[in-house]
C-alpha positions in Angstrom: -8.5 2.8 19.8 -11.0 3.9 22.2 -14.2 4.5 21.6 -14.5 7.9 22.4 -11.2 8.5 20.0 -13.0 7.1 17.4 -16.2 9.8 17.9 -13.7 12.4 17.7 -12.4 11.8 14.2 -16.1 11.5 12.7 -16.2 14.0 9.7 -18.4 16.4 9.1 -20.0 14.3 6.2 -21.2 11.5 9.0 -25.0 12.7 9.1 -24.6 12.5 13.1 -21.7 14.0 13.3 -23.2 17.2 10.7 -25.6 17.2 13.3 -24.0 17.9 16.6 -21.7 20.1 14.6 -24.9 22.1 14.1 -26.1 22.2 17.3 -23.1 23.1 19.3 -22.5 26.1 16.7 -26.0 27.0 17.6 -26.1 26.6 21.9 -21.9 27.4 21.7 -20.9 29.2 19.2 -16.9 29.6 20.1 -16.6 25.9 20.7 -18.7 25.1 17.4 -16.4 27.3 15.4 -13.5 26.2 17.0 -14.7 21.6 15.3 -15.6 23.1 12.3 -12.2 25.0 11.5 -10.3 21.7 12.8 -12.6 19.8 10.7 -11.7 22.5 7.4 -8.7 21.8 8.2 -8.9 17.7 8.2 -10.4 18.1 5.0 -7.7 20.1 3.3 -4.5 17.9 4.5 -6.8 15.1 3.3 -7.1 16.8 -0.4 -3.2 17.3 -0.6 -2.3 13.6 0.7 -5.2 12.3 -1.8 -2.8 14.7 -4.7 0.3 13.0 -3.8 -1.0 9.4 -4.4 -2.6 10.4 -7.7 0.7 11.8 -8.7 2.3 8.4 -7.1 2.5 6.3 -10.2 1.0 2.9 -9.1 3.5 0.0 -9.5 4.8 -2.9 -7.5 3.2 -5.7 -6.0 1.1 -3.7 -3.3 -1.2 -1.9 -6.4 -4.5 -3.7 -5.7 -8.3 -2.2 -5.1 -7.5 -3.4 -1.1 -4.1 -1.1 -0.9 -5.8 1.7 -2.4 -9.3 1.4 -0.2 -6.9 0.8 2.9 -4.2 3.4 2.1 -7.4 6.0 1.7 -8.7 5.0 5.4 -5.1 5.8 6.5 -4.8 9.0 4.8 -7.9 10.3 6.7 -7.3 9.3 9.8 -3.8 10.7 9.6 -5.8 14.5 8.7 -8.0 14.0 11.4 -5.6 13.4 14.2 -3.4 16.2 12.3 -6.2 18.4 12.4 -7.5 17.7 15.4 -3.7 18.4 16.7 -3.8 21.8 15.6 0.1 21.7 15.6 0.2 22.5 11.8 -1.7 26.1 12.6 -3.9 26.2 9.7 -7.1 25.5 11.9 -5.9 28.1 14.0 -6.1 30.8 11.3 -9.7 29.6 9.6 -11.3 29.9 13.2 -9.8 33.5 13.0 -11.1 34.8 9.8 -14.9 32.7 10.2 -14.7 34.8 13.8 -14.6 37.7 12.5 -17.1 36.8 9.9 -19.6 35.7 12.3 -19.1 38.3 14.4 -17.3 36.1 17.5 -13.8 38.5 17.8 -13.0 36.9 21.1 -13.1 33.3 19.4 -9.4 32.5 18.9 -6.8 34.8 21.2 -5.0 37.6 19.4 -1.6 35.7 20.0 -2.7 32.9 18.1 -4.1 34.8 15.1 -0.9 36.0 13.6 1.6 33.0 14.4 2.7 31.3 11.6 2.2 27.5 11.6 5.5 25.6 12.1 7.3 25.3 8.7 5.2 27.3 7.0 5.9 31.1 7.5 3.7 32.5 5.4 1.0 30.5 5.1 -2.0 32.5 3.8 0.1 33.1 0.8 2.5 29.9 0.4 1.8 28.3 -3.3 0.1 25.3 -3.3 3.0 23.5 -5.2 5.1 24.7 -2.1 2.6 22.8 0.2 2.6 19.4 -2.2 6.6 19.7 -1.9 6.2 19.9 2.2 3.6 16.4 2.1 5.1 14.6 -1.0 7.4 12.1 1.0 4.5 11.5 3.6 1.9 10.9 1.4 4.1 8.1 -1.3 5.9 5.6 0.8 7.3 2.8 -0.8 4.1 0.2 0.4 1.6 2.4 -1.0 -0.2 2.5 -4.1 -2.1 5.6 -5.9 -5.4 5.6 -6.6 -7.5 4.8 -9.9 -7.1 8.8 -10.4 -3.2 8.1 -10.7 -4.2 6.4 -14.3 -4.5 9.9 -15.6 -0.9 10.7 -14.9 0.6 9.5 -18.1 -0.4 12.4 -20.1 1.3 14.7 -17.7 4.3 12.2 -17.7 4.8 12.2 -21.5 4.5 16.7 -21.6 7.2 16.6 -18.7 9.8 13.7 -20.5 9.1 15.7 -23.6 9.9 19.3 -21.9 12.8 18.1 -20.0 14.3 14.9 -22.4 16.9 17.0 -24.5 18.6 18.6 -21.3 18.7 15.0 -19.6 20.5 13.9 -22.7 23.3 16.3 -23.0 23.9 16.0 -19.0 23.8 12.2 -19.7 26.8 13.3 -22.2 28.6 14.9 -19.1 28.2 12.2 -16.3 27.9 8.9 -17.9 24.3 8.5 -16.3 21.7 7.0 -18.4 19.2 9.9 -19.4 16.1 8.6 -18.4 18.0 7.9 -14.5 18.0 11.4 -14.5 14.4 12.6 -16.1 13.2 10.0 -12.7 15.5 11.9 -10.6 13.9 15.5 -12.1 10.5 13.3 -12.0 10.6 12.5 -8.3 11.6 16.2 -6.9 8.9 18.5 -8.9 6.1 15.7 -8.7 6.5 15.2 -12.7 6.7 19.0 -13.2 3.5 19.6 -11.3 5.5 20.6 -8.3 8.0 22.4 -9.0 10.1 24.8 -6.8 8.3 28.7 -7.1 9.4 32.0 -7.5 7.9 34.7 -5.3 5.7 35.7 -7.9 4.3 32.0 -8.8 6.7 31.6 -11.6 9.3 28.4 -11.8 12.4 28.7 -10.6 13.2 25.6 -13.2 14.8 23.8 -10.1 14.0 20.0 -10.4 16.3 18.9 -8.2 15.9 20.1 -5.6 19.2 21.9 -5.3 19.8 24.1 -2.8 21.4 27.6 -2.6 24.5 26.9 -0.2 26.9 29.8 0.8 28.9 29.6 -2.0 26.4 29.6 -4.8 26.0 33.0 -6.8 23.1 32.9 -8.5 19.3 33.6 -8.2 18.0 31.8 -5.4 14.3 31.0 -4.1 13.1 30.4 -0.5 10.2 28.2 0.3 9.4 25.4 2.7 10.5 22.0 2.6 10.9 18.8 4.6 14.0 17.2 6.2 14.4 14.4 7.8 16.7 14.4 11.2 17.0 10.8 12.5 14.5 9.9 10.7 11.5 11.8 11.5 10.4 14.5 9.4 10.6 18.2 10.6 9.2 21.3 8.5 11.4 24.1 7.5 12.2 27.3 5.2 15.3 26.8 3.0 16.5 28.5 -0.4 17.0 26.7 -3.2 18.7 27.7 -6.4 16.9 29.3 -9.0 17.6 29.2 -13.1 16.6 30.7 -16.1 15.7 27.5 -18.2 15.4 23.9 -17.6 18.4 23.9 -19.8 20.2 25.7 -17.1 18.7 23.2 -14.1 20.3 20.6 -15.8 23.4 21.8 -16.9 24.1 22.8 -12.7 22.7 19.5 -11.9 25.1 18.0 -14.4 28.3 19.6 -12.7 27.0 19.2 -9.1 27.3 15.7 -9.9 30.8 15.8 -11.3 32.2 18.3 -9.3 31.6 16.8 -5.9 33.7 13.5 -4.5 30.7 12.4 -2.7 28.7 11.8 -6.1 31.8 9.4 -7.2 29.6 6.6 -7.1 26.7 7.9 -9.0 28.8 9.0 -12.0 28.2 6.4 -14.8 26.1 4.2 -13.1 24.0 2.3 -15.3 21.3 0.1 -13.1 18.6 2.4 -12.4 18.3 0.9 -8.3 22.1 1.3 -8.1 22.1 4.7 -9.0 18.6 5.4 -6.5 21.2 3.9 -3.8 24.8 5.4 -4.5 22.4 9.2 -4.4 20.8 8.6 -1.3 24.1 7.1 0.2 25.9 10.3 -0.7 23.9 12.3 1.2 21.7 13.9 -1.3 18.7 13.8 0.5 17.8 12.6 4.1 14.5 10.7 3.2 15.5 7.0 4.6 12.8 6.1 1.8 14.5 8.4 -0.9 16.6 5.7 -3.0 12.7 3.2 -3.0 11.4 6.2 -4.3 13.5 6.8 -6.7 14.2 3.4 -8.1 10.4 2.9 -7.9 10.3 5.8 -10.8 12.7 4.6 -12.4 11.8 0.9 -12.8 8.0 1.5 -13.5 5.6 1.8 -15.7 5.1 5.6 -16.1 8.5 6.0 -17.2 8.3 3.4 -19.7 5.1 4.7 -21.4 6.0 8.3 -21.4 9.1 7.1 -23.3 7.7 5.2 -25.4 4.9 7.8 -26.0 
């Protein structure tokens, strides 16, 4: 890396860096405005990625104090250059508003202040949990570990196993699939119930899945955005999703998705938790190239076992 790349990621918390922060907002106020929204902007996709590895529940062989420290230098060098990029348009929009604020109307041009970033039409009012769903499969590849914070997940864990463990059972009835497979699977898509898929109005749409709402389905449906992976590299978009009335309901759909489609043949009855990760992402139901790891990583670990147990 260059040394002049690495002066341009210094955060605003590097005394120096405070510094000539201040003092360009002070001899150029545009260009001052323009580093500190980028840097706002650093900080934020820094705050989500940090959420995803605490929800990430830390097992495997790469869960050490050196994974963590290094996978947090990663994280915020991946915001800076993201910030710095401006592709993701939130940057864009805080430079906006603090202009008007500060009185600098010319700071960011009028074309720019009401575009949308890409994937995320809507932005100023897109739930958070919408957000987390967008950055969840960058921010917990299969290498990485979560941080200390992640500890505190178990309580969360054992209040979602309990909500969702008696519809997993009677869908484990219907497919042959071991329940707790299919808590992981309900685990892994809503982020342990802390992500789940919203209504316009903040409420759940009780999709843990992840289902979506194709042309054929008649139900409620819910449209937020979401990642997908084309050739492996991940692209932002706005899709609809299915929406229920219960988690009972989720389930149930979930249940005969699984059954009714040849595709899912080889996920019917399967009983080793890294088969069944495999034989889903090998039918196609999601493009992550990382999904089935995920999955199995769930599955096998240790935050499943003690919510269980607990």
């Amino acid at each position: 890396m260059k040394p002049e790349d690495l002066a341009n990621q210094r955060f605003v918390f590097d005394l120096q860096s405070a510094q000539d922060l201040r003092n360009k907002l002070r001899n150029d106020p545009k260009a001052g405005l323009k580093e500190a929204a980028q840097q706002f902007e650093s900080l934020f996709l820094q705050m989500v990625m940090k959420s995803m590895r605490d929800a990430t529940p830390p097992d495997g062989l790469f869960d050490s104090d050196a994974t963590r420290f290094y996978t947090g230098m990663l994280d915020q060098q991946m915001a800076q250059q993201l910030g710095a990029s401006g592709k993701l348009g939130f940057a864009a929009m805080i430079e906006a508003q603090l202009g008007r604020t500060m009185g600098l109307e010319g700071a960011v041009p009028s074309s720019s202040t009401n575009v949308a970033p890409s994937g995320f039409a809507g932005t100023p009012g897109m739930p958070l949990g919408a957000i987390r769903g967008a950055a969840r499969n960058a921010a917990a590849p299969e290498t990485t570990a979560a941080s200390p914070a992640s500890t505190a997940v178990a309580p969360d864990a054992r209040d979602f196993v309990n909500r969702v463990w008696p519809h997993a059972a009677e869908a484990s009835q219907s497919t042959g699939i071991p329940a707790h497979f299919l808590v992981a699977h309900a685990a892994l898509e809503s982020g342990w119930g802390k992500s789940e898929i919203p209504r316009a109005d903040g409420s759940t749409s009780h999709n843990l899945f992840g289902v979506k709402a194709g042309r054929n389905w008649q139900g409620e449906s819910v449209e937020v955005a979401t990642t997908e992976y084309v050739n492996g590299v991940a692209q932002q978009s706005r899709e609809k999703f299915r929406a229920y009335g219960s988690y009972a309901e989720a389930f149930a759909d979930y249940a005969n998705l699984l059954r009714g489609n040849g595709r899912f043949a080889g996920v019917l009855g399967q009983q080793d938790g890294t088969q069944f990760a495999r034989a889903l992402q090998q039918s196609g139901y999601a493009t992550d190239p990382m999904y089935a790891d995920k999955l199995a990583r769930i599955i096998n670990g240790s935050t499943l076992r003690q919510a269980l147990a607990g």
